[in-house]
C-alpha positions in Angstrom: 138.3 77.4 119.9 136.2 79.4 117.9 136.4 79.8 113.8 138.2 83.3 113.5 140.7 82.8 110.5 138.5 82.9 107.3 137.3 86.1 106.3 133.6 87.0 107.0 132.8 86.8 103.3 133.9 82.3 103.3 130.4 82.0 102.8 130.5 83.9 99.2 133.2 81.1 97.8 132.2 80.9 94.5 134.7 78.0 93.5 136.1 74.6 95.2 139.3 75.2 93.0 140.5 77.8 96.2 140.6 74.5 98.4 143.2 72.7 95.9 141.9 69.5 95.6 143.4 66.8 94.0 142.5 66.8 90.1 140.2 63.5 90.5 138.3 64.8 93.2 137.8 68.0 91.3 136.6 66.2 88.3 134.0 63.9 90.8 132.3 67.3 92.0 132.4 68.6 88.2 130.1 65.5 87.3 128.3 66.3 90.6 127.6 69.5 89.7 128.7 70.9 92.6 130.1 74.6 91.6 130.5 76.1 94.7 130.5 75.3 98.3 127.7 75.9 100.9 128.5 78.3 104.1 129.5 75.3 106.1 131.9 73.5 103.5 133.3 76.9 103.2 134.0 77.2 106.6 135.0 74.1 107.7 137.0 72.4 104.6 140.0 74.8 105.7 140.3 73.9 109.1 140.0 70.1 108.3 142.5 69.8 105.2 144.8 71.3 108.4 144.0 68.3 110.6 142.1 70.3 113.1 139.4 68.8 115.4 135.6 70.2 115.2 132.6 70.6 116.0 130.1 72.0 113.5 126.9 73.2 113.9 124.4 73.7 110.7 121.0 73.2 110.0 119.7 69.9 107.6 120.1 69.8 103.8 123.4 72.2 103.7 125.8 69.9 102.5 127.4 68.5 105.6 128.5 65.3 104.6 130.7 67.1 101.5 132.2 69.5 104.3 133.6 66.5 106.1 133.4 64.3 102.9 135.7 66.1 100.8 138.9 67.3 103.3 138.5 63.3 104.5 139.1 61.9 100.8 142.0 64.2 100.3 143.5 63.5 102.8 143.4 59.6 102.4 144.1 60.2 98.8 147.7 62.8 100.1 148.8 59.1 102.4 147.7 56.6 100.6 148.5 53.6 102.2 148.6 49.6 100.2 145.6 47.3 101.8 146.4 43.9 101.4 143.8 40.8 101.0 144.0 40.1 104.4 143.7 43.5 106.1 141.0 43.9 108.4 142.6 47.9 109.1 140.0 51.0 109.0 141.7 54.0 108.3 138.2 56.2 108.9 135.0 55.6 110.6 132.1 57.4 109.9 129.9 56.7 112.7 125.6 57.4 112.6 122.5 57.1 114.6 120.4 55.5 112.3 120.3 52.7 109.0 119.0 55.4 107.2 121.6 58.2 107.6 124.4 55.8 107.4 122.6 54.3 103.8 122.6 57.9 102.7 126.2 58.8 103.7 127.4 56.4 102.0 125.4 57.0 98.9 127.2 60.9 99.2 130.3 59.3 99.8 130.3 56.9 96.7 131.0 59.7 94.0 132.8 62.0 95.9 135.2 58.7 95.8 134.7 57.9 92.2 138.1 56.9 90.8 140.1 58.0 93.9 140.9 54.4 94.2 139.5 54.8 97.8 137.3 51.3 98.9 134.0 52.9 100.6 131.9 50.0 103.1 128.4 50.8 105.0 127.2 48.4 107.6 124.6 48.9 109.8 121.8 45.8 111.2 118.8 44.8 109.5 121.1 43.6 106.8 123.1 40.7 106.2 126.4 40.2 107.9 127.7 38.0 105.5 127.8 40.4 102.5 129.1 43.0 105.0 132.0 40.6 105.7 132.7 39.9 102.0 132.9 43.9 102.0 135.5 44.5 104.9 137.8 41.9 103.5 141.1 43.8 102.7 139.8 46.3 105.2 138.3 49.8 104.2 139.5 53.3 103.4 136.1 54.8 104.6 133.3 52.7 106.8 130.3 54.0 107.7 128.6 52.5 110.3 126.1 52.4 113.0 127.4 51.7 116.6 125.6 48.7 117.2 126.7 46.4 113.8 130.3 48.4 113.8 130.5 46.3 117.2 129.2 42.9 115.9 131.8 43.3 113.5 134.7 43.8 116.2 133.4 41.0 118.1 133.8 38.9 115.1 137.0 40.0 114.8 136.0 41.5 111.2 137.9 44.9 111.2 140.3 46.8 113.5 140.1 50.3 114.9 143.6 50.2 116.1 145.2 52.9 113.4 142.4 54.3 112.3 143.0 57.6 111.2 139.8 59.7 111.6 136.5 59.6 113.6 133.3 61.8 112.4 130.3 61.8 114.8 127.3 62.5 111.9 124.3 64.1 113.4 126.6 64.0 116.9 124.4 65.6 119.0 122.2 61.9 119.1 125.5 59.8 118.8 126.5 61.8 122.2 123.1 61.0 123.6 123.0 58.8 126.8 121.3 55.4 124.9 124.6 55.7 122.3 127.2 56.2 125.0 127.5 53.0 125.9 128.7 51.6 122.7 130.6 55.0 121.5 132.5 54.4 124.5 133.3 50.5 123.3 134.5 51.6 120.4 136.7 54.7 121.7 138.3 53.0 123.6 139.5 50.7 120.4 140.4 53.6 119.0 144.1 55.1 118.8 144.4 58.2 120.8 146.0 59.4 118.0 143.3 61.1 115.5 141.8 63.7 114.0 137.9 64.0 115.2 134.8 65.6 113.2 131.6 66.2 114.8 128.7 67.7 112.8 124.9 67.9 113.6 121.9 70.3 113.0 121.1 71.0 117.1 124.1 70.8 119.7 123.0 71.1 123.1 125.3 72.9 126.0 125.4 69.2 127.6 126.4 67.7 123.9 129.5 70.1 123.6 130.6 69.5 126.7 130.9 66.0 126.1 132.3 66.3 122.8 135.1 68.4 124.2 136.2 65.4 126.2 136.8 63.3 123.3 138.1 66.2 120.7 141.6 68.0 121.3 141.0 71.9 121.1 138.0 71.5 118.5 137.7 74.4 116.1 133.8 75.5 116.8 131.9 76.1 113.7 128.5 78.1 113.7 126.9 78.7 110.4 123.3 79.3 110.9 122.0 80.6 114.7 122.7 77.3 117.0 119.4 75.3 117.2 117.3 77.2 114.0 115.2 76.2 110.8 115.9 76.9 108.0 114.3 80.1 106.5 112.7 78.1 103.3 110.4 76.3 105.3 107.3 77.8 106.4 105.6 76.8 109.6 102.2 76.7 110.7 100.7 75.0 114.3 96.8 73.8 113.7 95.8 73.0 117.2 93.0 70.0 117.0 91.1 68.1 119.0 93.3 64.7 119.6 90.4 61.9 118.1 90.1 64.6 115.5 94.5 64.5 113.7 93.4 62.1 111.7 90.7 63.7 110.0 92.1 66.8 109.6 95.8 64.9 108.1 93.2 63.0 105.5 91.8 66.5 104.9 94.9 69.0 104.0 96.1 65.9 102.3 93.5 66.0 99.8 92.0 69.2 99.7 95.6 70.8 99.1 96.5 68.2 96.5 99.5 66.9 98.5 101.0 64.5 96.2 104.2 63.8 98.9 104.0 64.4 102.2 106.2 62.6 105.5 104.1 62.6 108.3 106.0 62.2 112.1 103.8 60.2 115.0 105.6 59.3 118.6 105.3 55.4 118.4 105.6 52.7 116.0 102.2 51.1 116.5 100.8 54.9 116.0 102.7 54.7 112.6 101.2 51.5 111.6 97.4 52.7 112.9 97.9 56.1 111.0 98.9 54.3 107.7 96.8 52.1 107.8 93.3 54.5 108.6 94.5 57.0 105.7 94.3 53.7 103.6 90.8 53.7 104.0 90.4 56.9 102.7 91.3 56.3 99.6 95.5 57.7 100.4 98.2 55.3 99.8 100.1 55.4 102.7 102.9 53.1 104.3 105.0 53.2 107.5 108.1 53.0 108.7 109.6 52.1 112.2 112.3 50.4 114.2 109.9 47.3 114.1 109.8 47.0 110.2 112.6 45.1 108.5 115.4 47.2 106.7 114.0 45.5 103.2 110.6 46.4 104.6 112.0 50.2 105.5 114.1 50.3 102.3 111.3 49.5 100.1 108.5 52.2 101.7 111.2 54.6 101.5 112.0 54.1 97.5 108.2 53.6 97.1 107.5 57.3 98.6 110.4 58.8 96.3 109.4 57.3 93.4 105.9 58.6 93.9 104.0 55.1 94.5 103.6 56.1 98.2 102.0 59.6 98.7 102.3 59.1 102.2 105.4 58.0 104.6 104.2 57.4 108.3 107.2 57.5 110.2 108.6 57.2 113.7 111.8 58.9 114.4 114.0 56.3 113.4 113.3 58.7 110.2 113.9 62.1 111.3 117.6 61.6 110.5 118.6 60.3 107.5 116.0 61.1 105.0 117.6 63.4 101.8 114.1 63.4 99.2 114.9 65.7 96.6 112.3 68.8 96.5 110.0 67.3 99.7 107.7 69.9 99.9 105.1 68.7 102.9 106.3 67.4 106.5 103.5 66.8 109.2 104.2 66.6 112.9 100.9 64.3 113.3 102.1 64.1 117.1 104.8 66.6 118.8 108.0 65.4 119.4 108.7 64.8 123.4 112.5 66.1 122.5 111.9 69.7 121.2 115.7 69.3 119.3 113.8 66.5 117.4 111.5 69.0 115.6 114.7 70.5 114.2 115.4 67.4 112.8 111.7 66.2 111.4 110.9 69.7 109.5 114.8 69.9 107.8 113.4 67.0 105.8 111.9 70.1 103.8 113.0 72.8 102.0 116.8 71.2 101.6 119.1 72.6 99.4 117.3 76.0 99.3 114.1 74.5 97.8 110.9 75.8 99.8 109.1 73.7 102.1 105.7 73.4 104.5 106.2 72.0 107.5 102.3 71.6 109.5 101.8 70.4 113.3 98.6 69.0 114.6 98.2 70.2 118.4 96.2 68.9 120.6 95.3 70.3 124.2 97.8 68.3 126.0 101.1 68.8 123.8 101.0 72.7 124.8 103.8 72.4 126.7 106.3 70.3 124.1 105.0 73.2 121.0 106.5 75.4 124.2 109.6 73.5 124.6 110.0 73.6 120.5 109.4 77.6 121.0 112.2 78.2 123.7 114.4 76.3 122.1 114.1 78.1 118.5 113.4 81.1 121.1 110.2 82.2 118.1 107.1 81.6 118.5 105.3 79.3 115.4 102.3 80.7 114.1 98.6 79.0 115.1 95.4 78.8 112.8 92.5 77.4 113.7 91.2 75.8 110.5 87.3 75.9 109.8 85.7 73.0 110.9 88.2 71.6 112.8 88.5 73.8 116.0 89.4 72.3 119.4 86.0 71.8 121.6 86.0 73.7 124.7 85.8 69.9 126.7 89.8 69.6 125.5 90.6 72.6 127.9 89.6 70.9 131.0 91.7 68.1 130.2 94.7 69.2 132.1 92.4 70.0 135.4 92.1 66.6 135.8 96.0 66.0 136.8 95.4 67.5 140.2 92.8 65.0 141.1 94.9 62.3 139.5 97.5 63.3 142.0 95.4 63.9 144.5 94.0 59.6 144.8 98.3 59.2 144.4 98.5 60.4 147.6 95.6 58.8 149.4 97.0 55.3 148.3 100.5 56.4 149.3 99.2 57.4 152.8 97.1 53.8 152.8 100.4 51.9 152.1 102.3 53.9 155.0 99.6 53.0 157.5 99.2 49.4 156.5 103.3 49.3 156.9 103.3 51.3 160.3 100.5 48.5 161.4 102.9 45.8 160.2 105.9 46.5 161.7 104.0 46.8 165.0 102.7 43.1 164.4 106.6 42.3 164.2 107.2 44.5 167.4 104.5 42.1 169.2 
C-alpha cells in the first residue's frame, strides 16, 4: 500500500504540535530545537502513531530516526507498562547493520526520551558484555542493537523478544541483505507475530522490498525523495586517475584546497591502514577505521576527526552507515564501491541536514564499469574532469585487453586437465 492519505503539501508542516504529542515529548524537541518536521517525519509519523507497518524510503541526513523515533516513544509512553528488577522483557527493538549506526541511534534516541521515564539500552560487540548486562537488567523500553550481540545476549538468556512490541529495520535495505539474514531470521522467529514493523533506509532495492513484504503486514510505502537518489546539496565530481597515482592526487586536493575535514572511502581494511598511513608522511594527519580496529580504537578516530585532531578518516564501509558529522563538507571515494547502492550511502555522509557538501571519486581505468553501475542506478550521469597534471596515461587503456588473453591460458589449462583425466580413466579401463 502506497501513502495516499496526507495531502500533497505534508511536506510543508510547519509545526510537530499537528501530531499531538504528549507534552514531555514536545518539551524534549523544544530543547532540541526541532521546529518542524522534515518531508519524511511528515509523512510517516501519521501512519505510525496508527500502528501501521512501513517501509520508508529517503535519502541520508533527513531525519529518519525522529520519524520512527518519535511515533515509537508515544506510543510506549500512551501503554506504559511497570518493569520490574528482574525483567528481562523488550518491548522495542531497534535493529542496525553496524556499531556505528546503532551508537548514533541511540545518541538520537536519548533526548527524544528525556524525562519520558522510558529506559533506552544500545549493545552491539566490540564492547563489554558485562556493562551491557548491568544495562538490560529490569529489561528495556527501547534496545538498539546489532544482530550479532542482540543474539549473544538471547543465548545468555539476558533479554526476551517474546512480547516485544515493535521491530524497525534501520538502514533495512543492508539488514535484509543475504550475510544479515541468517541471524534476522534467529531473531524473528523469537519474535511475537504480533507487531507493528518499521523499515527505513536511503536505497531499497526491488529484491529488498520484496523481502520486507514477507515479514510486514500490508506496509504503508513511503517515497520522499526519487527511490535510490542524492541529495541535491552535494555536488559531485569523477577525476579519473591513473591507479598508482590516487594517492597523490588525494594528498594533493587535500592540501591545495585547504580541506581541513575530509572522510575518504577505500574497498579493504588493509587499503585503509596503507592510505592513512602514506598521507602521514606527507605531512596530513590521518587515521583509519575498519572491522579490524577495536571499537575503543574506532570510537576514538571517529571523536578525533570530529573534534578536528584528525583531518583525515580512512574508512572501510563499516563506516558508510552510521556516521552523522555535523557540517562534513568533503567525502572521497579513494576506491569505487563494488555495490553501486553503497555510493548512496558513502556521499550522504555530506551535505546532511541541508548543509552543502563535495563528494570527489578517484577512477581509475578499471572501475569504469562500477562509476557505470553507480550511473544506472542514480539513472544520471556524474560529471568527469581531468585535473592538470594528473591525467590517466594512455598504457591504463590497454589494461582491460589483457582479460581476453587471461581467459584465453584459462582454457588451455582447462583443456590440459580434461586430457590428463580422459588418459586416466583409460589407465583404470586397462
Amino acid at each position: 500500500m502506497t501513502d495516499k492519505t496526507l495531502p500533497d503539501n505534508a511536506e510543508a508542516l510547519n509545526s510537530f504540535n499537528v501530531f499531538a504529542f504528549n507534552d514531555t515529548l514536545n518539551q524534549n524537541l523544544e530543547a532540541l530545537n526541532y521546529t518542524s518536521p522534515t518531508p519524511v517525519q511528515a509523512r510517516a509519523i501519521p501512519h505510525l502513531m496508527e500502528g501501521k507497518d512501513m517501509l520508508a524510503g529517503a535519502q541520508t541526513g533527513t531525519g529518519k530516526t525522529a520519524a520512527f523515533g518519535l511515533p515509537l516513544i508515544q506510543q510506549l509512553i500512551d501503554s506504559p507498562k511497570l518493569r520490574e528488577a528482574n525483567s528481562k522483557v523488550i518491548r522495542s527493538l531497534v535493529l542496525t547493520p553496524t556499531r556505528e549506526l546503532a551508537q548514533q541511534v541511540f545518541d538520537n534516541l536519548i533526548p527524544l526520551a528525556k524525562s519520558t521515564g522510558l529506559k533506552v539500552v544500545v549493545a552491539y560487540g566490540g564492547t563489554s558484555m558485562g556493562v551491557q548486562t548491568k544495562n538490560l537488567r529490569g529489561g528495556a523500553d527501547i534496545l538498539v542493537a546489532t544482530p550479532g550481540r542482540l543474539l549473544d545476549h538471547q543465548h545468555v538468556r539476558n533479554l526476551t523478544l517474546a512480547e516485544c512490541e515493535f521491530l524497525i529495520l534501520d538502514e533495512a535495505d543492508r539488514m535484509l541483505d543475504m550475510g544479515f539474514m541468517p541471524d534476522l531470521n534467529r531473531i524473528l522467529r523469537r519474535l511475537p507475530k504480533e507487531r507493528q514493523n518499521m523499515m527505513f533506509s536511503a536505497t531499497f532495492e526491488q529484491r529488498i522490498k520484496t523481502l520486507a513484504h514477507r515479514i510486514m503486514n500490508e506496509p504503508v510505502e513511503v517515497q520522499v525523495t526519487p527511490a535510490n537518489s542524492t541529495a541535491d546539496t552535494v555536488k559531485q565530481m569523477v577525476y579519473p586517475v591513473d591507479k598508482k597515482r590516487k594517492h597523490e592526487l588525494l594528498a594533493y586536493l587535500i592540501g591545495s584546497r585547504n580541506w581541513q575535514q575530509v572522510l575518504v572511502f577505500t574497498k579493504t581494511k588493509q587499503g585503509s591502514d596503507a592510505l592513512a598511513k602514506e598521507l602521514k608522511l606527507d605531512g596530513i594527519d590521518a587515521v583509519s577505521i575498519n572491522g579490524d580496529k577495536s571499537q575503543g580504537a574506532r570510537q576514538k578516530a571517529l571523536d578525533d576527526f570530529k573534534s578536528g585532531k584528525v583531518r583525515a578518516l580512512i574508512a572501510t564501509d563499516v563506516a558508510a552507515r552510521g556516521l552523522d558529522i555535523q557540517q562534513l563538507e568533503q567525502v572521497v571515494n579513494f576506491d569505487l564501491p563494488y555495490k553501486a547502492e553503497d555510493y548512496i550511502h558513502r556521499i550522504g555522509r555530506t551535505g546532511r541536514a541541508g548543509h552543502e557538501g563535495f563528494a570527489v571519486s578517484l577512477m581509475s581505468h578499471d572501475e569504469h564499469y562500477l562509476l557505470e553501475a553507480i550511473e544506472r542506478l542514480l539513472d544520471t550521469r556524474l560529471p568527469q574532469e581531468w585535473l592538470a597534471g594528473f591525467e590517466p596515461s594512455p598504457e591504463s587503456e590497454i589494461e582491460p585487453d589483457r582479460a581476453p588473453r587471461r581467459k584465453g591460458r584459462g582454457a588451455d589449462k582447462r583443456k590440459m586437465k580434461a586430457k590428463l583425466k580422459i588418459h586416466a580413466n583409460r589407465g583404470k579401463k586397462r
